[in-house]
N, C-alpha and C positions, 0 to 999 in steps of 0.2 A: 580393414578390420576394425581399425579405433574409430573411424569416420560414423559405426552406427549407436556409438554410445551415445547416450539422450540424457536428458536431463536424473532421470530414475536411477542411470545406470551410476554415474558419478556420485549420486548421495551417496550410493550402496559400497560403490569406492571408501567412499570418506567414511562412512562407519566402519567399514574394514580396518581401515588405517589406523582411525582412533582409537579402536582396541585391541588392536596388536600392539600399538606402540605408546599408547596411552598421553594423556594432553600435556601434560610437565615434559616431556621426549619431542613431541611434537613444536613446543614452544620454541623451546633450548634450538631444536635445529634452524627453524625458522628466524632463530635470532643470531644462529653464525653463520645463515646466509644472506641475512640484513648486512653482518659485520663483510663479509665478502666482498659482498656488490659496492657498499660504503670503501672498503680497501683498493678497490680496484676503480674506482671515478677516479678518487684520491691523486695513483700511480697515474692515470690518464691525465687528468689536470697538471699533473708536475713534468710529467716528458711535455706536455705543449707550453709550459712555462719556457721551461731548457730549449726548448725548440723555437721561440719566439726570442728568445735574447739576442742580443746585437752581434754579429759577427764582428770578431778583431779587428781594429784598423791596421789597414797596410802601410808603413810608411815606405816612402818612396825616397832615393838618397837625391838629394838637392844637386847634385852634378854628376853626371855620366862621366865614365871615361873610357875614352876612346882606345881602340885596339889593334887599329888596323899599321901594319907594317908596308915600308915604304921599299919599293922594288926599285931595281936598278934594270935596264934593258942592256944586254950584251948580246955581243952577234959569235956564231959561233963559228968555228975555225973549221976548214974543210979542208 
């Protein structure tokens, strides 16, 4: 249905629009959709800041210790 609007048809759009809504209205909106798209790079740029910083370093303890217990074998009585 949109696919046959031509060139004509959009003018006819666009004078529509500019006197319904008149050019000071028209401005204003085009300029907190400026402010938008500018707010929302913004928020994109700063999650891939957050998202590009260094993971914590791990420290690791400088000596293990061991855990294992020590068995005795006994034979069992019948």
């Amino acid at each position: 249905m949109l696919s046959n609007i031509g060139l004509p048809g959009l003018l006819v759009i666009a004078a529509l629009v500019l006197l319904l809504f008149g050019r000071g209205k028209i401005s204003e909106v085009m300029g907190e959709f400026g402010k938008g798209i500018s707010s929302f790079k913004k928020g994109i740029s700063e999650e891939e800041k957050a998202a590009a910083a260094p993971e914590p370093r791990r420290i690791d303890s400088a000596e293990s210790v061991s855990t294992e217990a020590k068995t005795t074998e006994t034979k069992a009585s019948e």
